[in-house]
ZANU-995630 format. One line per 5 residues: number of its first residue (from 1); their letters; for each residue x, y, z of N, C-alpha, C, O, CB. Coordinates in pm, whole numbers, padded with zeros to 5 digits, always signed. Glycine has a CB too. Layout:
N
NUM) A) X/Y/Z/X/Y/Z/X/Y/Z/X/Y/Z/X/Y/Z | ... .
***
This chain:
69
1) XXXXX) +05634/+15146/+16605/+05637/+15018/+16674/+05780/+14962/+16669/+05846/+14985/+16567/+05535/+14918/+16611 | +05829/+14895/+16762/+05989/+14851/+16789/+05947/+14704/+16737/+06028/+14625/+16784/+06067/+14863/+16980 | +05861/+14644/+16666/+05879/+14478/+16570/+05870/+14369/+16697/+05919/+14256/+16689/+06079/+14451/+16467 | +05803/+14415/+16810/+05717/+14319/+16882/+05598/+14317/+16867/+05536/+14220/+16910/+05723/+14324/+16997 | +05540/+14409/+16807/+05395/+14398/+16776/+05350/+14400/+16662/+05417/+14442/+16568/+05329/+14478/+16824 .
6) XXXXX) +05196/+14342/+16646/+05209/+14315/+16447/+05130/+14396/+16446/+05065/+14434/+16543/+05165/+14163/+16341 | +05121/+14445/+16307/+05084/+14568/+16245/+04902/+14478/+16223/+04879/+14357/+16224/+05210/+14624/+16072 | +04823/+14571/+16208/+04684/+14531/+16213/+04695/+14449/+16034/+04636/+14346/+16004/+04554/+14696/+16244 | +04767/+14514/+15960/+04774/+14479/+15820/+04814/+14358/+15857/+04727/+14283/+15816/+04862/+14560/+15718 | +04905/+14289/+15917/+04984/+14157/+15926/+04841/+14104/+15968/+04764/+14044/+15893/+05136/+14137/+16044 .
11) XXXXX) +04822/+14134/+16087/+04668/+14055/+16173/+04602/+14007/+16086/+04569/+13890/+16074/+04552/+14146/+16256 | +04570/+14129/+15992/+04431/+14077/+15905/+04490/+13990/+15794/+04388/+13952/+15736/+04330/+14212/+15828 | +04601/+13934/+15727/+04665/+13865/+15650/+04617/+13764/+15771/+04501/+13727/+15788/+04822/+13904/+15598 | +04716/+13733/+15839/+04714/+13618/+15945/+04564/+13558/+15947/+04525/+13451/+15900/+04758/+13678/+16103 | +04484/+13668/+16025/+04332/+13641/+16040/+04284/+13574/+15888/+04273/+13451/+15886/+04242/+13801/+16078 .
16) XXXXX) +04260/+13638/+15779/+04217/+13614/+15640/+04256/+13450/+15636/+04167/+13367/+15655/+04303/+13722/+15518 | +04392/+13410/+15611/+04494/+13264/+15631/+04443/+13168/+15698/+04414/+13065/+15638/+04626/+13278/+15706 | +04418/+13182/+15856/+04337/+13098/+15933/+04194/+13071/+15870/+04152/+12962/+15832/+04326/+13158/+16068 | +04129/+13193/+15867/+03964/+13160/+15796/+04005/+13055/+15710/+03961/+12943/+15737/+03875/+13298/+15693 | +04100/+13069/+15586/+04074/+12998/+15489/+04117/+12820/+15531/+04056/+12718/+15499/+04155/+13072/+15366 .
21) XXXXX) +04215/+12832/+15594/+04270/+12697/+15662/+04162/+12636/+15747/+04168/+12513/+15749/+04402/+12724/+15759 | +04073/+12686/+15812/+03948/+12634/+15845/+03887/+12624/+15770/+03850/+12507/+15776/+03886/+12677/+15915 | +03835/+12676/+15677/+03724/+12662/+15581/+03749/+12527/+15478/+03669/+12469/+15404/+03714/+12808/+15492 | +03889/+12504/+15503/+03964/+12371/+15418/+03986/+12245/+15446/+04002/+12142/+15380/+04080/+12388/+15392 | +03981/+12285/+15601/+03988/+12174/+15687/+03824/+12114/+15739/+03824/+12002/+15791/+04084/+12226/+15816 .
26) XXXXX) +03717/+12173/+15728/+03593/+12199/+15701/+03547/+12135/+15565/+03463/+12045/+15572/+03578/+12340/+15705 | +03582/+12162/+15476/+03583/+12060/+15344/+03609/+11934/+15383/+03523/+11865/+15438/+03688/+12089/+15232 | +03748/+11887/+15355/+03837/+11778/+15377/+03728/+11694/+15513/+03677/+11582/+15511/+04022/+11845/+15429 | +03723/+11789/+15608/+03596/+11622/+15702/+03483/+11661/+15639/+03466/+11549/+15591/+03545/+11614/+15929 | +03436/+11692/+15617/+03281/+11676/+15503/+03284/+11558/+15396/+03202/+11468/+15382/+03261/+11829/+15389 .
31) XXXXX) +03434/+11589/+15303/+03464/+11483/+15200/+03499/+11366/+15288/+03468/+11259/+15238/+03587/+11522/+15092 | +03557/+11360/+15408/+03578/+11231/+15476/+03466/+11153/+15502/+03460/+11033/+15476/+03640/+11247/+15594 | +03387/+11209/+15545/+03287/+11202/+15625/+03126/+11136/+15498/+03040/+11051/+15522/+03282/+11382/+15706 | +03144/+11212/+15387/+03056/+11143/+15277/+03169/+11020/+15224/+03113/+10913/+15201/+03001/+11269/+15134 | +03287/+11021/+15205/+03386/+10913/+15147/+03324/+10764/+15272/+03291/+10653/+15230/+03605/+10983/+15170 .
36) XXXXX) +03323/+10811/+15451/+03313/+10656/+15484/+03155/+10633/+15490/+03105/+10524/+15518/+03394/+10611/+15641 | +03090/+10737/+15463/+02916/+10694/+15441/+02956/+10621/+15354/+02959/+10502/+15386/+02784/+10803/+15390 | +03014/+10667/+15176/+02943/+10574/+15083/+03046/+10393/+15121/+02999/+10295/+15063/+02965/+10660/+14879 | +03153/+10372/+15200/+03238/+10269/+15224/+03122/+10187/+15313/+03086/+10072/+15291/+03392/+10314/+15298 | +03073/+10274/+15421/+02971/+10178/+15523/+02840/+10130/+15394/+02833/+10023/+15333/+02882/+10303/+15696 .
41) XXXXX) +02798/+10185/+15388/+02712/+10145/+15234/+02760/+10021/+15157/+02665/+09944/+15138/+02731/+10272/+15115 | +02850/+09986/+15119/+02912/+09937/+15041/+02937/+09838/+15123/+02877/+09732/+15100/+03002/+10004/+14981 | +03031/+09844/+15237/+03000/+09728/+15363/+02876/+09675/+15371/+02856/+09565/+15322/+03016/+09780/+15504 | +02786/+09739/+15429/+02630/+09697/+15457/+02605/+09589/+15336/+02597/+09468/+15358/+02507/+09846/+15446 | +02596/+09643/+15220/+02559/+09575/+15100/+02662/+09446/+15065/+02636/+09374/+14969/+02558/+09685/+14981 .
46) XXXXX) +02736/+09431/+15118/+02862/+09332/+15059/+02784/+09219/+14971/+02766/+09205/+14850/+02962/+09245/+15201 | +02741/+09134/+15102/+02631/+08988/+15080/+02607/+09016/+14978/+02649/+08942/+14888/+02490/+08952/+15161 | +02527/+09140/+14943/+02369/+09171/+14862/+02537/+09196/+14719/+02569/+09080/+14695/+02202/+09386/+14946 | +02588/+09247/+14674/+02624/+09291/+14569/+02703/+09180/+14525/+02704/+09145/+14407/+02681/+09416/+14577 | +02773/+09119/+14621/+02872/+08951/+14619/+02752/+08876/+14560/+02771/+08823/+14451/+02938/+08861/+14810 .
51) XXXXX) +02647/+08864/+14608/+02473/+08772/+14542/+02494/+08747/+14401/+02528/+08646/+14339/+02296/+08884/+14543 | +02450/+08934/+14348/+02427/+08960/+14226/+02593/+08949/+14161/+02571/+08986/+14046/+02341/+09109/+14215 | +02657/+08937/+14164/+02774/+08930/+14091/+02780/+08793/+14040/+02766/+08775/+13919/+02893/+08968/+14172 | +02802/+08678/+14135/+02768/+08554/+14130/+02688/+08494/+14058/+02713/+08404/+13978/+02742/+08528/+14211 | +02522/+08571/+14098/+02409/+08480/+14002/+02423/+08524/+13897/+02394/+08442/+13810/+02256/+08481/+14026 .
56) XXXXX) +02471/+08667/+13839/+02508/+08729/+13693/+02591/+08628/+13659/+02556/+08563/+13561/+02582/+08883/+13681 | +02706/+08593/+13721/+02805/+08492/+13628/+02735/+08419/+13630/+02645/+08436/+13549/+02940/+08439/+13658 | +02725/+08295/+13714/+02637/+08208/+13694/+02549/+08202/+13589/+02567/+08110/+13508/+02582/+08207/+13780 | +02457/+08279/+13571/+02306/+08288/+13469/+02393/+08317/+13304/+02352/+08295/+13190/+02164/+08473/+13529 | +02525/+08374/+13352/+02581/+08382/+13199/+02649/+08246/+13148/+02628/+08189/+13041/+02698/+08505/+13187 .
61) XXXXX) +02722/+08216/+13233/+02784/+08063/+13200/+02694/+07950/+13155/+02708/+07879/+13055/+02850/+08003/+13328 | +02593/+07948/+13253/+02479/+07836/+13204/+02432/+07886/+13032/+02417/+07805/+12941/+02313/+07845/+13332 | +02416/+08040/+13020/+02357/+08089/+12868/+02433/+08040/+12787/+02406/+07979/+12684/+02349/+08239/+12832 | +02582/+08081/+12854/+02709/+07989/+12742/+02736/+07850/+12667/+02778/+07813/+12558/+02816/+07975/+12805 | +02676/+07776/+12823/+02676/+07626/+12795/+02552/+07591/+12734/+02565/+07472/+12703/+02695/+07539/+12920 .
66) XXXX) +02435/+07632/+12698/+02298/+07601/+12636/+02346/+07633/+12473/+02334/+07552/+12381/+02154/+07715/+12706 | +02396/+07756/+12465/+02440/+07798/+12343/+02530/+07725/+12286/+02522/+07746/+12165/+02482/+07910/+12345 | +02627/+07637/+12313/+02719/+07601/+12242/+02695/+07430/+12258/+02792/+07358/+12234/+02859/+07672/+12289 | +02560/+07364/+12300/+02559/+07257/+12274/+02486/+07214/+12201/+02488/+07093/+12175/+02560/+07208/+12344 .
***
């Protein structure tokens, strides 16, 4: 061969390389893709978790102020 054409050995390196660069890039939106599920989740819930954060302080402060008078 005069080094315009690739040797089947190169191909299958090349070929092998791509598989794996897909198979990675295939990960990476999977992990994207469960990362903005659990963010929309977490959106959805805002109200609901902002609630309980609040009435927790709340219900502790009042325990505080009963206790120390």
């Amino acid at each position: 061969m005069d080094g315009q054409y690739v040797t089947r050995e190169e191909f299958s390196k090349l070929d092998g390389k791509m598989d794996e660069l897909q198979d990675e890039q295939t990960q990476t939106k999977q992990r994207s893709r469960h990362v903005e599920q659990k963010l929309d989740k977490i959106e959805i819930n805002t109200t609901w978790i902002l609630r309980l954060i609040f009435s927790n302080k709340n219900s502790l402060n009042i325990h505080k102020g009963s206790l120390f008078r």
